[in-house]
C-alpha positions in Angstrom: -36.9 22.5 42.6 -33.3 20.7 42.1 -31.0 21.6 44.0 -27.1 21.4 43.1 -24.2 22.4 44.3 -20.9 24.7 43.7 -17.9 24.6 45.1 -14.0 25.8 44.7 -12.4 22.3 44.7 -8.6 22.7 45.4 -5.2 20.8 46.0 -6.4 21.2 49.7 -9.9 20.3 49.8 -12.2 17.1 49.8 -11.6 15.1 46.6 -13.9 15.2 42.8 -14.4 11.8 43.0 -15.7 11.4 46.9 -18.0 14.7 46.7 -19.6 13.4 43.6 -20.5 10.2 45.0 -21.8 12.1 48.5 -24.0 13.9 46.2 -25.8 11.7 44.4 -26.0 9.4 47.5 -27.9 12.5 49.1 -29.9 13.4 46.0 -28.2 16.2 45.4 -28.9 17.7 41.7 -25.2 18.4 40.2 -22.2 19.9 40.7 -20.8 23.4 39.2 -17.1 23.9 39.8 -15.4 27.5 38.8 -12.4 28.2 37.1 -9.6 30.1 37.1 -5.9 29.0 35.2 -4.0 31.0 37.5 -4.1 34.8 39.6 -1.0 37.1 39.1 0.0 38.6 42.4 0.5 41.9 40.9 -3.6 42.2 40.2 -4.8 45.5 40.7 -8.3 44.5 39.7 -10.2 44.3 42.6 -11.8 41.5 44.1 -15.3 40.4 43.0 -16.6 40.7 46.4 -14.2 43.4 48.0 -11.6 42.6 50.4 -8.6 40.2 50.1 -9.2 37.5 47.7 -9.4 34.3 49.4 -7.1 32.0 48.3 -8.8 29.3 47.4 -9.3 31.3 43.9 -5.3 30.3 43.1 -5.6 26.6 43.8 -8.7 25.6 41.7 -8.8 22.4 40.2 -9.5 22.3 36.6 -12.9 21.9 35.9 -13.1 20.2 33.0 -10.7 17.2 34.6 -12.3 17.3 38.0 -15.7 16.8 36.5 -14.5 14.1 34.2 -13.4 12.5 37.8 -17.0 13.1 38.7 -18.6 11.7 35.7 -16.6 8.6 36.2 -18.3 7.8 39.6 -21.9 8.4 39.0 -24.6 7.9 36.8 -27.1 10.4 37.7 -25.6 13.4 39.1 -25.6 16.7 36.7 -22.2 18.4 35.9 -21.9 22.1 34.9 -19.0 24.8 35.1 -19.4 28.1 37.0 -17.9 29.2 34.9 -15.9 28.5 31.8 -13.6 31.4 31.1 -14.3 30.9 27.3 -12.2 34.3 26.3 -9.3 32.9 27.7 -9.6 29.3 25.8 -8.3 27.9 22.3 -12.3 27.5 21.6 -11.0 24.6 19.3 -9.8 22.4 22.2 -12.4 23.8 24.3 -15.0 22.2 21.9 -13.3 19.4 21.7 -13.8 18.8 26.0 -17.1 19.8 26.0 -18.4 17.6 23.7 -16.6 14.7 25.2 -17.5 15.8 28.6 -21.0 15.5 27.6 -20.5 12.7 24.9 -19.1 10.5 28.6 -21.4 11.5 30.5 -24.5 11.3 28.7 -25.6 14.6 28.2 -25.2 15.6 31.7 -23.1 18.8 31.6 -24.1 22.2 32.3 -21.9 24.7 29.7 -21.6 27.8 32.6 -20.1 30.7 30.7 -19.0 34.2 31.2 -16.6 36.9 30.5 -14.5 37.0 33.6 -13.3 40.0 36.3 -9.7 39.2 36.4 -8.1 41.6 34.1 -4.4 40.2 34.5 -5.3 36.8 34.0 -7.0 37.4 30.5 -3.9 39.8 29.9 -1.9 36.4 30.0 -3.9 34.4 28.0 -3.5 37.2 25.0 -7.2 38.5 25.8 -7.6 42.6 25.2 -10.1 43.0 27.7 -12.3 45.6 25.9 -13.5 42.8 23.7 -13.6 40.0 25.6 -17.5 40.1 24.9 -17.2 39.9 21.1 -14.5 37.1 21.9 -16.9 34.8 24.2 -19.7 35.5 21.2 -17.4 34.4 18.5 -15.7 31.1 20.3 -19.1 29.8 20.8 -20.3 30.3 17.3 -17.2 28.6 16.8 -17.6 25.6 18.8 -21.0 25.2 17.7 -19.9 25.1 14.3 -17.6 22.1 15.5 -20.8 20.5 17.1 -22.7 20.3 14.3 -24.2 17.5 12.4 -22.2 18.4 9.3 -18.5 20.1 9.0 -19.5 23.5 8.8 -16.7 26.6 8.7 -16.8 29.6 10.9 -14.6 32.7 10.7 -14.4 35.7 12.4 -11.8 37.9 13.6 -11.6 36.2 17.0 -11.1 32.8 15.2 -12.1 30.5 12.5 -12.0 27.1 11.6 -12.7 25.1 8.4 -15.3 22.5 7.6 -14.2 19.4 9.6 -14.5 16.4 11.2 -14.8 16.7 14.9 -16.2 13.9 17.2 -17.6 13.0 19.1 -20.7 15.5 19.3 -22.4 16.3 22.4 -25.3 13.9 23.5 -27.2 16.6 24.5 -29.9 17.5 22.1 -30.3 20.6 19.9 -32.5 23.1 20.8 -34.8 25.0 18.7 -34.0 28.8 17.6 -36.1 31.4 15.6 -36.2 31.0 11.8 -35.3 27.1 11.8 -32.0 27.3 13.1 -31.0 25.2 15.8 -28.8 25.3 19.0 -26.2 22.8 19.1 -23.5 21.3 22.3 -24.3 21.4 25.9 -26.7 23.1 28.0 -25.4 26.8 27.9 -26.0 29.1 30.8 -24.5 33.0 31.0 -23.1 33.6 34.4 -23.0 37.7 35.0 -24.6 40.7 36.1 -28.2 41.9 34.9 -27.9 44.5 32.1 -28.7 45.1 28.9 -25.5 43.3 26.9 -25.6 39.9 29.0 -29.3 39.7 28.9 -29.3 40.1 24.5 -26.5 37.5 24.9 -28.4 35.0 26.6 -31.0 35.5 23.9 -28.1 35.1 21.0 -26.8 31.8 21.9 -27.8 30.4 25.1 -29.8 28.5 27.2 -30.6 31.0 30.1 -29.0 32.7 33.1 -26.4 31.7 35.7 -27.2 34.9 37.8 -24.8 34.9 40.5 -25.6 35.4 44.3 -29.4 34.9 43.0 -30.1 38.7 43.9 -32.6 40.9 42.1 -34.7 38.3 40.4 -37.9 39.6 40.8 -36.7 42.8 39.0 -35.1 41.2 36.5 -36.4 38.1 35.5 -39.2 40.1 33.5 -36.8 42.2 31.6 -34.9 39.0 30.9 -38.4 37.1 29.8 -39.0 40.3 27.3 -35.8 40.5 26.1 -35.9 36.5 25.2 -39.4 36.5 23.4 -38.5 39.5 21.4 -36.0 37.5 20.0 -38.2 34.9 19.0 -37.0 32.4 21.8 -40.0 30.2 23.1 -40.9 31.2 26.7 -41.4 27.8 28.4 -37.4 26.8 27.2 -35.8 30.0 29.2 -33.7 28.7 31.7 -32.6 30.8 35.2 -30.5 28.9 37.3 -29.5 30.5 40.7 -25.9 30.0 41.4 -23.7 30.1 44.2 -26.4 30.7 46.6 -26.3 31.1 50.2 -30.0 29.2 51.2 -32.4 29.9 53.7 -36.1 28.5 53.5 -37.6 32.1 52.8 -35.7 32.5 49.8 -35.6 28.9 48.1 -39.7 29.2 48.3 -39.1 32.7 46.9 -37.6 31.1 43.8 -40.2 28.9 43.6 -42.8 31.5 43.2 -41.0 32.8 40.5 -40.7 29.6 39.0 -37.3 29.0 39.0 -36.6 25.2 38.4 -33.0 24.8 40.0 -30.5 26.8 42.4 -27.3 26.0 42.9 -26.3 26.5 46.8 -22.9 27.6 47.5 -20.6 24.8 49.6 -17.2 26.3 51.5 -14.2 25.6 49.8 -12.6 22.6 52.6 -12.1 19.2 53.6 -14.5 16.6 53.3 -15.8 17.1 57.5 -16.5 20.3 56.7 -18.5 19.8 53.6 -20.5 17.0 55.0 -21.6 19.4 58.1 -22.6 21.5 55.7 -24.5 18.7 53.2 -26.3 18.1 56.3 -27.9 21.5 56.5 -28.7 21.6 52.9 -30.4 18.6 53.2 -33.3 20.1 54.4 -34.0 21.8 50.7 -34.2 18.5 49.0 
């Protein structure tokens, strides 16, 4: 099993650059940063895990620029997002990062995705909430228009673009998809909650499942498995990536069982003594 790591990197916490090379000194899978542009202080949605929201959430470091930092200083160490707020993104210019992400760092990024919980931070970036779904499904049919081998045109009421030039394209391989069409850009996972939407999603256009906290699986991961055959996906490329996981040794072998391939453990958001402390405990998964 690889094990990588997530983390909320701020203005306050150990740097992209140093944590990168820690981790693939340690042998340390990747590295999966969040994002969030900003929180308005007049939110009245509630936090995703109750309580005060800590405030870590308001000082994240772009990921996109923070993993470039990363790339920069290793060779081997896998780089993903945890996740891309695609609703809330010109998927133009989003494309356009992505691919040269992955175009610099060989293929090694890790496309995490989702819809969000923030509902005054989409409000700002134009996003009627109510469709942010349809809006995440349409900017990545949109993107991978812009990764594909030829100019190809996409429109849809979300966005469109015209047959164009647009390089560099992602190193990462295409991927298969029922009746001869093929999955272009980065790996794409779908961070979110089981249900019946996200799971026909992941089918749709994706790689597999960022499900967060790593809870329910055994539950789930058969309804997902259905749900991704009956849509004519090949069983053996599903992807279910555990993310932001608190570890312990009974529930890492518990992935294993179900044959889950990666997790990504869950490092606090702090300075570089603290973060080593806790690379320390973690090693013991490796």
């Amino acid at each position: 099993m690889r094990i990588a790591t997530t983390i909320f990197l701020t203005d306050r916490t150990v740097s992209p650059t140093h944590l990168a090379r820690t981790l693939e000194e340690r042998g340390f899978a990747g590295l999966y940063l969040p994002e969030h542009t900003h929180i308005p202080v007049s939110r009245t949605t509630s936090a995703p895990m109750g309580g005060e929201l800590p405030e870590q959430y308001g000082r994240t470091l772009d990921p996109f620029v923070a993993l470039a930092q990363a790339a920069a200083v290793t060779r081997r160490l896998h780089l993903g997002t945890g996740i891309t707020l695609v609703a809330q993104h010109d998927p133009i210019g989003l494309a356009k990062q992505a691919a040269t992400l992955d175009h610099l760092s060989n293929g090694r990024l890790t496309l995490g995705i989702g819809y969000g919980w923030n509902v005054e931070e989409a409000a700002d970036h134009g996003v009627d909430w109510p469709t942010r779904r349809e809006r995440v499904r349409s900017h990545m049919a949109l993107m991978r228009a812009l990764w594909s081998p030829k100019p190809t045109a996409y429109e849809s009421p979300y966005g469109s673009v015209q047959a164009s030039l647009a390089y560099p394209k992602p190193a990462t391989p295409p991927r298969e998809l029922p009746a001869g069409e093929r999955l272009h850009g980065p790996r794409t996972l779908i961070g979110g909650a089981a249900g019946p939407k996200l799971f026909a999603a992941v089918a749709d256009h994706a790689d597999g499942w960022l499900p967060i906290g790593g809870g329910g699986l055994t539950e789930n991961l058969p309804v997902l498995r259905r749900v991704w055959e009956d849509a004519g996906r090949d069983p053996k490329t599903l992807q279910v990536v555990p993310y932001a996981v608190q570890p312990t040794p009974g529930k890492l072998a518990h992935y294993a069982k179900l044959g889950i391939e990666e997790v990504v453990l869950q490092l606090p958001s702090a300075r570089e003594e603290e973060v080593l402390r806790t690379l320390d405990d973690y090693a013991q998964y490796l």
